[in-house]
matplotlib code that plots the C-alpha trace (Angstrom):
import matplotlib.pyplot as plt

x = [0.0, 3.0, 4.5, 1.6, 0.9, 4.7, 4.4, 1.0, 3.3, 6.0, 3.4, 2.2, 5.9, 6.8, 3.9, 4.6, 8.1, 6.6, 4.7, 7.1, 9.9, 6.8, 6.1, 9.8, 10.2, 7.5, 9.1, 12.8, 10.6, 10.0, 12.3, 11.7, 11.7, 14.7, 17.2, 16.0, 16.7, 20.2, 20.3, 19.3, 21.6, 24.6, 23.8, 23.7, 27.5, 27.6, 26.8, 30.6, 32.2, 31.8, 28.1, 27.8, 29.6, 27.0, 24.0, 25.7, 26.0, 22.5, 20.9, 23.0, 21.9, 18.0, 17.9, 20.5, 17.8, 16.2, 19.5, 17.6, 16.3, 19.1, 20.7, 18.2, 18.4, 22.5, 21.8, 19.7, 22.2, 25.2, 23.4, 22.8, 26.3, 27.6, 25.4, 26.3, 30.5, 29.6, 32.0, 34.7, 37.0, 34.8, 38.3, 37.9, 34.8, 35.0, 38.6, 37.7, 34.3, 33.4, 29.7, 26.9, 26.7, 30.3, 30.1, 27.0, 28.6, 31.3, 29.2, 27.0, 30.1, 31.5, 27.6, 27.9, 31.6, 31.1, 29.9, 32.7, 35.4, 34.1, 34.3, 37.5, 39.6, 38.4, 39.8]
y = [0.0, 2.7, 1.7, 3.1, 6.2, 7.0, 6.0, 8.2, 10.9, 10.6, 10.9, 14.2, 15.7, 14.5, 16.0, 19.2, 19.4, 18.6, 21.5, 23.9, 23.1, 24.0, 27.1, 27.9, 27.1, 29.5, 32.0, 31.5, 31.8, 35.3, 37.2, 40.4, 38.4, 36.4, 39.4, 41.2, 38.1, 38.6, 42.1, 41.5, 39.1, 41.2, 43.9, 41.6, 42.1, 38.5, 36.9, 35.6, 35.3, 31.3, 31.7, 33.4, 31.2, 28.4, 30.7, 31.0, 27.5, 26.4, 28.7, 27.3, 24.1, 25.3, 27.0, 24.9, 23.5, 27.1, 28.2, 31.3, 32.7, 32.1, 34.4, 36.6, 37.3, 37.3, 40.1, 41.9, 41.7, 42.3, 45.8, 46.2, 45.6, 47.9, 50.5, 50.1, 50.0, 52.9, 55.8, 53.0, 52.0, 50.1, 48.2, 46.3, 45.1, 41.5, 40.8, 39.9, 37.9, 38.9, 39.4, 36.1, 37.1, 37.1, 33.6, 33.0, 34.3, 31.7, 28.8, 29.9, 30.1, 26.6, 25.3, 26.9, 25.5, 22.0, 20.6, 22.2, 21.8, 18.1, 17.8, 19.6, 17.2, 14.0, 14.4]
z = [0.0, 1.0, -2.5, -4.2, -2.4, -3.1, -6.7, -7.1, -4.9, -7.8, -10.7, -9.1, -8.8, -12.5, -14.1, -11.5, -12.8, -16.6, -16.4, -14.7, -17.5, -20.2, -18.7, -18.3, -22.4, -23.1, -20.7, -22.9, -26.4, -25.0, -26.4, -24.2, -21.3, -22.4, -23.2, -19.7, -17.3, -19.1, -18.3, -14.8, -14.1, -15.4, -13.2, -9.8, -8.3, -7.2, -10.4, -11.4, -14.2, -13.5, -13.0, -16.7, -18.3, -17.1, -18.1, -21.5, -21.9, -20.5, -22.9, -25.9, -24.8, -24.3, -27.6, -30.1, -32.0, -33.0, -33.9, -35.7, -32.9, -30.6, -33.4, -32.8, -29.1, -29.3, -31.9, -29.8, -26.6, -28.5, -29.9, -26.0, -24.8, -27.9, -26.5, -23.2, -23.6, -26.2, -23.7, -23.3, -26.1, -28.4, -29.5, -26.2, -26.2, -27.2, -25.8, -22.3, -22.8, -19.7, -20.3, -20.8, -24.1, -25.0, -24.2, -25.7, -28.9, -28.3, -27.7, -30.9, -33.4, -32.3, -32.9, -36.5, -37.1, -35.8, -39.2, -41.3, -38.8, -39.0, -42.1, -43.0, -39.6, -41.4, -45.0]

ax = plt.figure().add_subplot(projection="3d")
ax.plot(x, y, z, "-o")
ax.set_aspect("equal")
plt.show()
């Protein structure tokens, strides 16, 4: 009898969880919402340098199989960060990758080069 309560317990979490990873893909798909939970986690002071390098790469992972609009939200926070560093030396801007998109823009370009560099290391 305990064995079934817990498995009915387990079917409630799952299809908890099920749902909570759906809403959270809707919430990515949202452009607006997407490129200002970047923004706000840039601005926090105790978001590292570690910690946006794993946001980079769970969002390359999240979004690799709509490659355009991962394109399309990279575009849109790279305008942002040009804008930003605008008063600064522009010349500087992607030499540190210090920024989730910086990364982001790293993890996207070895995405696009896989098949070629496949290709071309095999011949």
């Amino acid at each position: 009898m305990k064995m079934c309560i817990r498995d009915i317990g387990q079917d409630a979490v799952k299809v908890q969880l099920d749902e909570s990873y759906k809403g959270l893909s809707k919430l990515i798909q949202d452009q607006l919402f997407l490129t200002s939970m970047v923004h706000a986690l840039e601005e926090q002071k105790s978001f590292t340098i570690k910690d946006k390098c794993a946001m980079a790469s769970l969002l390359t992972v999240a979004l690799h199989n709509n490659l355009s609009y991962l394109t399309e939200v990279m575009e849109t926070l790279l305008k942002d960060l040009m804008q930003q560093n605008s008063n600064t030396q522009p010349k500087l801007l992607l030499r540190r990758t210090e920024s989730i998109v910086e990364k982001l823009l790293t993890n996207w370009m070895s995405i696009c080069l896989y098949g070629f560099l496949r290709v071309s290391c095999f011949l």
